[in-house]
One Martini backbone bead per residue (centre of mass of N, CA, C, O) as a GRO file, in nm:
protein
  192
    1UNK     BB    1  13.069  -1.975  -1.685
    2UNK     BB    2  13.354  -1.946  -1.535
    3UNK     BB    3  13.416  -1.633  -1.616
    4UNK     BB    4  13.218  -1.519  -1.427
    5UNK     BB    5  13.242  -1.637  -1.152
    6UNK     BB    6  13.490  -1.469  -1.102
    7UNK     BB    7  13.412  -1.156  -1.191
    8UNK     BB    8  13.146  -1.212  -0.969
    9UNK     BB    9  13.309  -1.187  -0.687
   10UNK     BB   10  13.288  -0.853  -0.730
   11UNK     BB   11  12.966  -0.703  -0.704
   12UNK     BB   12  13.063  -0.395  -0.673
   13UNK     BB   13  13.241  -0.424  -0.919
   14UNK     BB   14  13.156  -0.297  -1.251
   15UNK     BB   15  13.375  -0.426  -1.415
   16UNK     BB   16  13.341  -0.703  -1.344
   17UNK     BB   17  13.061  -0.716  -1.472
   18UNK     BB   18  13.134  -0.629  -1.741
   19UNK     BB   19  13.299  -0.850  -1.800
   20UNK     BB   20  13.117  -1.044  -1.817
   21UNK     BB   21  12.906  -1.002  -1.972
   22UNK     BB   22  13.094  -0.966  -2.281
   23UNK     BB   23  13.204  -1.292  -2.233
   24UNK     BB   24  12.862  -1.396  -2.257
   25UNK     BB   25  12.848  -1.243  -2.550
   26UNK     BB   26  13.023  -1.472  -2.673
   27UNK     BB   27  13.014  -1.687  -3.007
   28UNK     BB   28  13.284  -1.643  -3.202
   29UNK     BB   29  13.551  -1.772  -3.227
   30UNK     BB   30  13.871  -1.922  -3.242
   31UNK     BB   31  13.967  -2.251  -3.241
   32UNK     BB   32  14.092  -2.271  -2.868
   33UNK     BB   33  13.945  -1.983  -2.832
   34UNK     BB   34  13.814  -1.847  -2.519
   35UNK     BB   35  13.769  -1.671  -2.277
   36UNK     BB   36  13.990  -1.788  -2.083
   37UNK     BB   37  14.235  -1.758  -2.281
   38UNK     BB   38  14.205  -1.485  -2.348
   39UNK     BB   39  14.256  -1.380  -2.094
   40UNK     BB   40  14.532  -1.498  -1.995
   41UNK     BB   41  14.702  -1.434  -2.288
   42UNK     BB   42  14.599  -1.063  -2.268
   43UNK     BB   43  14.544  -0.942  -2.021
   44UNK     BB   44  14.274  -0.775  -2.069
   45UNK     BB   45  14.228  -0.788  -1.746
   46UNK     BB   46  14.373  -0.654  -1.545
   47UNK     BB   47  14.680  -0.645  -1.517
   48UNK     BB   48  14.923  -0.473  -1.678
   49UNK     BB   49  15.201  -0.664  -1.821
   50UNK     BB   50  15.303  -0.460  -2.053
   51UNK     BB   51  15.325  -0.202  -1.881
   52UNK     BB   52  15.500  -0.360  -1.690
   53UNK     BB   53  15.690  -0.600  -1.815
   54UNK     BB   54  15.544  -0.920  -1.782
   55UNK     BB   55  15.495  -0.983  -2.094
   56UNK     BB   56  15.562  -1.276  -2.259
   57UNK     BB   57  15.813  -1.398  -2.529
   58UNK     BB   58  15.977  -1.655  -2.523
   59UNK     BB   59  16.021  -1.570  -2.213
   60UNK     BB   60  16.053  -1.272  -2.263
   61UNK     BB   61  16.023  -0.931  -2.189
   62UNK     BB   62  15.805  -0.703  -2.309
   63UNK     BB   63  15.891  -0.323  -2.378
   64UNK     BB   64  15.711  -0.070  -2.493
   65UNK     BB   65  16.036   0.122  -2.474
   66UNK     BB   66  16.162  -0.112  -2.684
   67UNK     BB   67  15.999   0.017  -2.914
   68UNK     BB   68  16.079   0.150  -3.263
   69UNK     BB   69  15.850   0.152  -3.414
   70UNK     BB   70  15.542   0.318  -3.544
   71UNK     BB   71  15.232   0.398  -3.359
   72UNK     BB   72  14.890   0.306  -3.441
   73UNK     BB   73  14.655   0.444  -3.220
   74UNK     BB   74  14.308   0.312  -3.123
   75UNK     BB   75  14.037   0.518  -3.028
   76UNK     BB   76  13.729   0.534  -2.862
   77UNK     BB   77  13.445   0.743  -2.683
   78UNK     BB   78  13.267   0.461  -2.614
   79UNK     BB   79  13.475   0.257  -2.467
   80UNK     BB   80  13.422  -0.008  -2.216
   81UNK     BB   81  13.723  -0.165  -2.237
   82UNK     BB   82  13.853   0.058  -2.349
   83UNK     BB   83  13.965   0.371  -2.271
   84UNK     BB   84  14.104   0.636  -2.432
   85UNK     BB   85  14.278   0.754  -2.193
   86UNK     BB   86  14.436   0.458  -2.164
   87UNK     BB   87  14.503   0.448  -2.429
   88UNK     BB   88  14.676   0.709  -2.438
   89UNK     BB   89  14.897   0.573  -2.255
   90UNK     BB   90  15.144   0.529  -2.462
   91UNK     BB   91  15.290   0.759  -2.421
   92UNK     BB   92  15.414   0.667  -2.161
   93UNK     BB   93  15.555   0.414  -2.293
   94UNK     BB   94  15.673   0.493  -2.526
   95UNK     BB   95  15.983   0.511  -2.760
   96UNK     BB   96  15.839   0.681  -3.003
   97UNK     BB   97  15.641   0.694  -3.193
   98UNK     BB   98  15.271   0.845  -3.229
   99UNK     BB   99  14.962   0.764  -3.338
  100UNK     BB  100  14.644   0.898  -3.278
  101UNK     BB  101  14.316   0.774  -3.237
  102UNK     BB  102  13.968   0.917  -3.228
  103UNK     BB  103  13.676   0.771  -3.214
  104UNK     BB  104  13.349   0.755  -3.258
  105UNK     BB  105  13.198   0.535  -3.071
  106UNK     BB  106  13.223   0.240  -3.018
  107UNK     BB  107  13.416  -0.068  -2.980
  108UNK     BB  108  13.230  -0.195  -3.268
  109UNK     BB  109  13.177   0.070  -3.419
  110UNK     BB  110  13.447   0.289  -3.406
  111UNK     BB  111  13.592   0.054  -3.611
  112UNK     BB  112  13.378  -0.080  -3.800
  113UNK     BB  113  13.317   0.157  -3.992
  114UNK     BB  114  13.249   0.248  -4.320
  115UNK     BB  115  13.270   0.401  -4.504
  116UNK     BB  116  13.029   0.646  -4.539
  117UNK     BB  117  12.942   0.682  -4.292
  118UNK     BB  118  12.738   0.818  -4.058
  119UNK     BB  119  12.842   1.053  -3.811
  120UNK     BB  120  13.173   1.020  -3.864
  121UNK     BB  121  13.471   1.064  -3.653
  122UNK     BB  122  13.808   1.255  -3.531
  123UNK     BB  123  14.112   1.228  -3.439
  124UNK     BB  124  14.480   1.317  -3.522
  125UNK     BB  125  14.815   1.255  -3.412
  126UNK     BB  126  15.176   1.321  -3.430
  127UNK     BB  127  15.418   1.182  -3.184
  128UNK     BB  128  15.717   1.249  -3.138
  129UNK     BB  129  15.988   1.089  -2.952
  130UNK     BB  130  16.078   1.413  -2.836
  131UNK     BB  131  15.774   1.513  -2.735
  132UNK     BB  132  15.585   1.634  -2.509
  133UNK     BB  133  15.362   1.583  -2.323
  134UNK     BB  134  14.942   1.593  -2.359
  135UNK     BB  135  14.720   1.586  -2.218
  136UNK     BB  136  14.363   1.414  -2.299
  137UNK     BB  137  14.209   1.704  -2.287
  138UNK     BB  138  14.394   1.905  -2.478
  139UNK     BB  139  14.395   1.758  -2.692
  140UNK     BB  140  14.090   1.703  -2.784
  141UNK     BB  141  14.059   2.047  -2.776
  142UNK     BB  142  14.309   2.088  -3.006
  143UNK     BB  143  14.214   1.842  -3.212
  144UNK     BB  144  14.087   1.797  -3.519
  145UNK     BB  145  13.869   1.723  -3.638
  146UNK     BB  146  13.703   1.489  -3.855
  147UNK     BB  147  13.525   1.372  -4.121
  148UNK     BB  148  13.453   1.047  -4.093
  149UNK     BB  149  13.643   0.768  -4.110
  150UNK     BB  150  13.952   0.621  -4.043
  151UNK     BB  151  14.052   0.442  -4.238
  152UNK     BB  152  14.222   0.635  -4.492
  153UNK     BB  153  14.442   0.714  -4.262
  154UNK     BB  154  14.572   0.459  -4.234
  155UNK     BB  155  14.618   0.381  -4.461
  156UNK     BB  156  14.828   0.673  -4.513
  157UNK     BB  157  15.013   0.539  -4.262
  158UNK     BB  158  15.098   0.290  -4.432
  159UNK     BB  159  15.244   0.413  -4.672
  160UNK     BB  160  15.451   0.606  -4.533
  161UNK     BB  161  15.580   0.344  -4.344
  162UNK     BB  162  15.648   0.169  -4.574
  163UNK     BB  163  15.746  -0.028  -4.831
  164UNK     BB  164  15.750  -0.197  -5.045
  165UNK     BB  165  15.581  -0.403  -5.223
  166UNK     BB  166  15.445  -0.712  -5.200
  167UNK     BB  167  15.380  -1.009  -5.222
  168UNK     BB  168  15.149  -1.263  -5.100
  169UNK     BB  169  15.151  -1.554  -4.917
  170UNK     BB  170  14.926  -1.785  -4.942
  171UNK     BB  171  14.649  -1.956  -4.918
  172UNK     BB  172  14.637  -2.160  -4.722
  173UNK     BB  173  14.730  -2.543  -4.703
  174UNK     BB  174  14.758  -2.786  -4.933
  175UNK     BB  175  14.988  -2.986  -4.753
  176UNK     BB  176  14.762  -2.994  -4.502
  177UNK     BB  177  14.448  -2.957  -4.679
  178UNK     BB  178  14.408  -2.609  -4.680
  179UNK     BB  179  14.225  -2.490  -4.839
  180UNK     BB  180  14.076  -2.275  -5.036
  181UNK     BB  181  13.768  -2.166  -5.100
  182UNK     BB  182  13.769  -1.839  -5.135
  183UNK     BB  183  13.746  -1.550  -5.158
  184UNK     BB  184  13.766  -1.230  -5.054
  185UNK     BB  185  13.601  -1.215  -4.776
  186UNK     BB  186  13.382  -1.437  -4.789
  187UNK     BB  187  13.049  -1.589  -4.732
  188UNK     BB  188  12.961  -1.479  -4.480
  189UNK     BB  189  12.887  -1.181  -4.570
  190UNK     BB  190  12.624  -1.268  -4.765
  191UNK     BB  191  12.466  -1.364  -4.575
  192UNK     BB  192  12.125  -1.340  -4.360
   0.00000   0.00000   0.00000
């Protein structure tokens, strides 16, 4: 794979073998997105240009602190990829709100734990965006923990931000040939 060579030409760079690493084991992409243009695109390892403002999107460049919605960031405490510490610099970023939001467990065990999984836990507060910043060390020590997933959490803060519930679109698209095959979540799922 072209990106292992890229990434583990810095053998002493520990990051850069995790890097390589993490996208050997990538297995099932969405279609015409591979390692290589997802690092691209999404400039996930390397140069945050997100956060540097030289991220473009139709020519221009997106400025975190040009944000006005409220921002609700997830970080695991044992996220090999994102650390959370580093997730939590959202707050020196952003010109808005900000509720933080920090699961136990790692990157992918972290997010995606279903409700009722057992010993499940978070931590989570919203900083107003004329709040002064607080060190994501005070935070951790000063912010109660909550037992369970994070899930209803979110759930919780997108009723309060959201404004009337609407239709959802139709899916697939079947002028285009892309009929729906069944309902959500998918057959796949259903597989062992």
């Amino acid at each position: 794979m072209e990106l292992n060579k890229e990434f583990t030409r810095k053998e002493n760079n520990w990051h850069s073998q995790t890097v390589s690493h993490v996208f050997s084991q990538v297995t099932s992409n969405p279609h015409g997105l591979d390692s290589q243009q997802a690092l691209k695109r999404f400039n996930t390892f390397g140069p945050n240009k997100l956060a540097e403002g030289h991220y473009n999107v139709d020519g221009r460049p997106i400025v975190m602190s040009d944000i006005r919605i409220p921002i609700f960031a997830v970080a695991t405490t044992k996220d090999h990829v994102s650390p959370w510490r580093s997730v939590y610099k959202i707050h020196l970023l952003a010109g808005t709100e900000v509720t933080f939001l920090l699961t136990n467990g790692g990157h992918n065990a972290g997010i995606v734990s279903e409700p009722g999984h057992k010993g499940r836990q978070y931590q989570v507060t919203t900083r107003k965006h004329e709040a002064k910043y607080l060190d994501p060390n005070i935070w951790q020590k000063e912010t109660p923990i909550k037992k369970g997933v994070w899930w209803p959490e979110w759930v919780r803060w997108l009723e309060n931000s959201s404004e009337n519930n609407t239709t959802p679109p139709p899916m697939g698209n079947p002028r285009a040939g892309y009929k729906p095959l069944m309902d959500a979540p998918g057959q796949y799922v259903l597989e062992r």
